[in-house]
Wavefront OBJ file of the C-alpha trace (Angstrom):
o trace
v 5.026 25.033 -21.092
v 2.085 22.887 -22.661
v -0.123 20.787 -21.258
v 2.168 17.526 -21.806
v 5.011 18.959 -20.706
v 3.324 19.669 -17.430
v 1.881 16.250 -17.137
v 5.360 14.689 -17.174
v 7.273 17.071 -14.887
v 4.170 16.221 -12.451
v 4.688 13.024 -13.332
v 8.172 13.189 -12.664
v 8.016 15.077 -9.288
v 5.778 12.209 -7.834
v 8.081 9.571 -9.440
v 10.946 10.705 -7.493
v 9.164 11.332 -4.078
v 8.225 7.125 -4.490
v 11.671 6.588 -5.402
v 13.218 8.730 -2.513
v 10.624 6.989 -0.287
v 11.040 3.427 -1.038
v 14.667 3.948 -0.601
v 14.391 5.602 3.020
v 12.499 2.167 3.805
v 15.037 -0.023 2.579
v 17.908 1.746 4.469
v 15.738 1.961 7.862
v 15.326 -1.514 7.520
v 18.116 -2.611 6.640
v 19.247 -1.425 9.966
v 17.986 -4.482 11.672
v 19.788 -7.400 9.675
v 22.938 -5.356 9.574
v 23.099 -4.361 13.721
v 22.139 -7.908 14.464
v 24.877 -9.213 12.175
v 27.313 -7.270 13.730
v 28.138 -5.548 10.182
v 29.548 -2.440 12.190
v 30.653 -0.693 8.858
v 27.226 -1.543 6.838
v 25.575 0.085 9.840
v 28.136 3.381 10.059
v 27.496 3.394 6.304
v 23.730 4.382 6.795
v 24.344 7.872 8.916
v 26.034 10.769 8.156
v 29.763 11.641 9.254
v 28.450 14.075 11.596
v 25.262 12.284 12.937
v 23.677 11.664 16.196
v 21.766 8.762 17.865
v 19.712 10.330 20.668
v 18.611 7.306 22.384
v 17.040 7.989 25.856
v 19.544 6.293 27.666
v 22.644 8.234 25.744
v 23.696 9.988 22.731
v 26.013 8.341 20.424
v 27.751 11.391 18.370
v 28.920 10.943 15.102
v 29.384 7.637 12.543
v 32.604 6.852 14.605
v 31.100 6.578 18.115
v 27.667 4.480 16.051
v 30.097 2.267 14.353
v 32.084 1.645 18.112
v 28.249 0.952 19.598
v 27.845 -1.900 17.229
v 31.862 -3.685 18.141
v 31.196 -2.974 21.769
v 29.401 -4.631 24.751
v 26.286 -4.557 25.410
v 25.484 -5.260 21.605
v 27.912 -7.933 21.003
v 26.185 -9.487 24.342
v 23.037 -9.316 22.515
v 24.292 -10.405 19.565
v 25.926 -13.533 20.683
v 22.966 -14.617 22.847
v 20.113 -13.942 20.077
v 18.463 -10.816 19.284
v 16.025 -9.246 16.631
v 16.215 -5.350 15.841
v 12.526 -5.030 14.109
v 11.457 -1.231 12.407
v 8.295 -0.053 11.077
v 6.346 0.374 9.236
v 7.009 3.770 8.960
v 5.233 7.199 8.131
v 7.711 8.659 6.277
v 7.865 12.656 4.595
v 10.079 14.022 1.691
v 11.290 17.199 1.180
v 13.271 17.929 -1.709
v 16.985 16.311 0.041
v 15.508 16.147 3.459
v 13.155 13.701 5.290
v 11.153 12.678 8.016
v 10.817 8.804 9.037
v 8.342 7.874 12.248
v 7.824 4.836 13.601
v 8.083 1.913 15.883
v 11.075 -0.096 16.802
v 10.910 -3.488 18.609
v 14.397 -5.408 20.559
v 13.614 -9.003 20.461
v 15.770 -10.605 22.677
v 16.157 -14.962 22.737
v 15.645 -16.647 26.054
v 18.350 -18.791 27.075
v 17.092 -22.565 28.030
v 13.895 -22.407 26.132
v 14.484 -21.414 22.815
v 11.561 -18.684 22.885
v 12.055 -14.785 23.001
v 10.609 -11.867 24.745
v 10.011 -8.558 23.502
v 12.691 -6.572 25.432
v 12.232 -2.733 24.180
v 9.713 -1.056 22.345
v 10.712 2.279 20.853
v 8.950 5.332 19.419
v 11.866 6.589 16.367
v 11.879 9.948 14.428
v 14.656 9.376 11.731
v 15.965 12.812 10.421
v 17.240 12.124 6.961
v 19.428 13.979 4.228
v 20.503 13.173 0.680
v 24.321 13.079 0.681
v 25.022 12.448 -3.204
v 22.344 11.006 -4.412
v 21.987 8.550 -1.612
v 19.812 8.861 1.376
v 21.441 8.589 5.005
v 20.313 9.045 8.470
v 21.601 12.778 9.893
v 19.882 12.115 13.451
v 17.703 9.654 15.139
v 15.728 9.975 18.217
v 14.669 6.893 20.327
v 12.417 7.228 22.962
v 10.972 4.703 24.937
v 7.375 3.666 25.094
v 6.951 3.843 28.709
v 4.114 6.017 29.126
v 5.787 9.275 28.796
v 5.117 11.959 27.446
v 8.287 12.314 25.257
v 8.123 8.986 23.280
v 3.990 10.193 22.576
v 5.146 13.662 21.381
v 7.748 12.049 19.249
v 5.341 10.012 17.636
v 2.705 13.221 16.928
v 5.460 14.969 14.739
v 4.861 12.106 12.494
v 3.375 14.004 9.744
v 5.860 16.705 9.838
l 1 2 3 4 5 6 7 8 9 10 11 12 13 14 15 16 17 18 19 20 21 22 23 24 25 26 27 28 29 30 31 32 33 34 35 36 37 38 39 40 41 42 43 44 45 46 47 48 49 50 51 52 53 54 55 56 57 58 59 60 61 62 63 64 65 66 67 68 69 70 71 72 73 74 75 76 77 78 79 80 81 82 83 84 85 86 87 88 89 90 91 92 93 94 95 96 97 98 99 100 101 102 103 104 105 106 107 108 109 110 111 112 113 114 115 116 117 118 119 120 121 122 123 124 125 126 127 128 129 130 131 132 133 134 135 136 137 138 139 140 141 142 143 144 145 146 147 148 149 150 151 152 153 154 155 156 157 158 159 160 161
């Protein structure tokens, strides 16, 4: 191989890791605008048939069962009296058709009577991704709470791997 080709498979490689990671950003968040619209099927879209939301309160198992979470109460309560799902910015890892997303997530939710909102969860998130043909989607994501313990704080160390 010469010295050119080399140079533009490098190239290549490096192009594809920004292009893998740009889109991983746009389909975390698009997860906000999409769970506060109530687009149940945009959201299902983002995961994998077989994926699982491991929030610390439950596990949601599977697209079906994420999809249902979205159509259901409490998030259509939320929903209908004003709320804000915020994520990132994110540290995110790429590995061939597998990657790593860390970061913060925020639940804004609107106070009734005075117009103003409160900041109603705050989230460590490890997003465990895979490329399903060609397109990036979300196998598993853990949610853990930032309330001092120890499991939202080890989440958050595995950022760089």
């Amino acid at each position: 191989m010469t010295e050119i080709a080399a140079l533009v498979n490098s190239l290549l490689e490096r192009v594809q890791i920004l292009e893998d990671e740009i889109a991983i950003q746009r389909l975390i968040t698009a997860y906000g605008p999409a769970v506060d619209a109530g687009e149940a099927d945009k959201v299902g879209a983002m995961w994998t048939e077989d994926a699982v939301y491991d929030i610390d309160i439950r596990n949601l198992n599977g697209r079906a069962e994420i999809i249902e979470m979205v159509r259901t109460k409490p998030h259509q309560d939320y929903i209908n009296t004003g709320c804000g799902h915020l994520l990132g910015p994110l540290n995110i890892i790429v590995d061939g058709d597998n990657a790593t997303a860390t970061g913060h997530s925020q639940l804004l939710r609107r106070n009734e009577g005075d117009d103003s909102f409160r900041v109603w969860r705050v989230a460590a998130n490890r997003f465990d991704l895979v490329k399903v043909l060609g397109e990036w989607k979300i196998k598993q994501r853990t949610t853990r709470l930032l309330d001092g313990s120890s499991s939202a704080r080890d989440l958050l160390a595995r950022a760089d791997n």
